[in-house]
C-alpha positions as CSV (number, residue, x, y, z in Angstrom):
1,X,-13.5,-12.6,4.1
2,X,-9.8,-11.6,4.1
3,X,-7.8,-12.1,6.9
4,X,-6.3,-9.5,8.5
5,X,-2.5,-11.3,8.2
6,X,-2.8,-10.7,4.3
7,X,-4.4,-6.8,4.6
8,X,-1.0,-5.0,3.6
9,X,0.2,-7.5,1.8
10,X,-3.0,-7.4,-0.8
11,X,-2.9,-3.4,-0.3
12,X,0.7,-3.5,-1.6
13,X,0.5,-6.1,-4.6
14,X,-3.4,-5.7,-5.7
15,X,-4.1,-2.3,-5.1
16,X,-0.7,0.0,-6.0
17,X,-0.5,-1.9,-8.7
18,X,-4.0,-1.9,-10.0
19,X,-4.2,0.9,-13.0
20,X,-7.8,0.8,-13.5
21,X,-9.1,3.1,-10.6
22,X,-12.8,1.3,-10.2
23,X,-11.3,-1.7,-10.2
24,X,-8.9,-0.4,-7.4
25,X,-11.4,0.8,-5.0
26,X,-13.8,-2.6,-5.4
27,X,-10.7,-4.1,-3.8
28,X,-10.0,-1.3,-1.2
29,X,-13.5,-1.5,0.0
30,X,-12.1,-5.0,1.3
31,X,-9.3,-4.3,2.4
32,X,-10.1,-0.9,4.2
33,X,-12.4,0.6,6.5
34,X,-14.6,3.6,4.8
35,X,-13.2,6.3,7.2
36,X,-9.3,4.7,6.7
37,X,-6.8,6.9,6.8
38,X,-3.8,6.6,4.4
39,X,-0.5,8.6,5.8
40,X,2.6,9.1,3.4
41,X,6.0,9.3,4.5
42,X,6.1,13.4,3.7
43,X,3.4,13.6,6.5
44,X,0.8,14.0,4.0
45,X,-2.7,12.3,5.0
46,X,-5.5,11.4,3.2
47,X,-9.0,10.2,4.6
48,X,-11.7,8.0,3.5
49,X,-11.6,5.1,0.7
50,X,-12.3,7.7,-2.2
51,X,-9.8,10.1,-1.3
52,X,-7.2,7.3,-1.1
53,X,-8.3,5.7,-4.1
54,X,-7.7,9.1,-5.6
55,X,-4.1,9.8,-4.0
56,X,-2.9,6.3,-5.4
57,X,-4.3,7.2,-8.9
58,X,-1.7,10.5,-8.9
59,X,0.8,8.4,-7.5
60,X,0.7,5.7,-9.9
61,X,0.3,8.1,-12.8
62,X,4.0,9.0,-12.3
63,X,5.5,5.3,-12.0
64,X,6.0,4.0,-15.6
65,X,3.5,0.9,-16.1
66,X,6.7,-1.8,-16.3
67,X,7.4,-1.1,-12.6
68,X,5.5,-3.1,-9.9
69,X,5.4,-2.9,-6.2
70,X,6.4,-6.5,-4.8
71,X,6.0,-7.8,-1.1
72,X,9.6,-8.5,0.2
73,X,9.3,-10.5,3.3
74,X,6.2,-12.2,4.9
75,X,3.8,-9.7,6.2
76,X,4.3,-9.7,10.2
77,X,1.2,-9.1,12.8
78,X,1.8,-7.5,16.5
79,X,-2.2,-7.5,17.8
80,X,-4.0,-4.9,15.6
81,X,-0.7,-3.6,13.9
82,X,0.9,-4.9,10.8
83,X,3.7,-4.1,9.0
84,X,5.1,-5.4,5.6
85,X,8.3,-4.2,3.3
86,X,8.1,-3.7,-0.5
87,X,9.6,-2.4,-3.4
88,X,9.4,-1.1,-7.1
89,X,10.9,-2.3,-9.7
90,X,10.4,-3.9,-13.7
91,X,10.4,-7.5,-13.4
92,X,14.1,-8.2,-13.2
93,X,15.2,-4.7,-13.0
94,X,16.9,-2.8,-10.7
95,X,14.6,-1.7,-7.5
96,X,13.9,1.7,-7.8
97,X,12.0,2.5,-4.2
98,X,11.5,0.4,-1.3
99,X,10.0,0.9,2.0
100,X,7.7,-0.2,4.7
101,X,3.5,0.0,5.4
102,X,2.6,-0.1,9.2
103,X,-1.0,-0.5,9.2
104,X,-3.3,-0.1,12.1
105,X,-6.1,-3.1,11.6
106,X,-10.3,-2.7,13.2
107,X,-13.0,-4.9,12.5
108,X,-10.4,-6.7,9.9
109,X,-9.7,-4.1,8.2
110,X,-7.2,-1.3,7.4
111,X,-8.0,1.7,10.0
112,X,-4.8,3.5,9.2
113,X,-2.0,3.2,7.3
114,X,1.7,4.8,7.6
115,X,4.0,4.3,4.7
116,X,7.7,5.0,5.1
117,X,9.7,5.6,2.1
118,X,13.7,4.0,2.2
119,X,16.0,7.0,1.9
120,X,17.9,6.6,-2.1
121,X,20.2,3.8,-2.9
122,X,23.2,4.3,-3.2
123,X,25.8,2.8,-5.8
């Protein structure tokens, strides 16, 4: 069983970075709760496992296959909310996005999840 310290961080190095979209939802239906809500940083929102499954597919679709999401710090627990930072880069590259998932836990799993997108680099 996973434990819910290592939710976000799995959801941020095994699932955005899984291509193969079967593949990706075997390992969300770990990690998330059937009715989980995924909610981007544009206040888009997107319900159910399928329907996030789906929404990373699109997303990943536009990030060339070179660039990986990478857990920057340890992933930190408050109760039933967790929050980890990331980014996107090509191994030794320059990072390219970074941000932060805040992720409401249930049951020891993922019941919601907010990601929050750093504004540009600059420089």
């Amino acid at each position: 069983m996973t434990t819910s310290e290592s939710l976000l961080t799995r959801n941020v190095l095994e699932v955005f970075n899984e291509r193969d979209s079967q593949k990706r939802l075997a390992l969300m239906k770990a990690l998330y709760r059937e009715d989980g809500v995924f909610h981007e940083s544009n206040d888009a929102s997107f319900v159910g496992i399928e329907v996030i499954n789906a929404r990373v597919t699109e997303v990943l679709e536009t990030i060339a296959p070179e660039l990986l999401f990478r857990a920057t710090a340890p992933e930190e627990r408050n109760n039933d909310v967790a929050r980890v930072s990331w980014t996107l880069s090509a191994a030794g590259g320059p990072i390219v996005l970074s941000g932060m998932d805040i992720g409401l836990l249930k049951d020891g799993k993922i019941a919601a999840l907010y990601m929050f997108v750093d504004p540009p680099r600059r420089g």
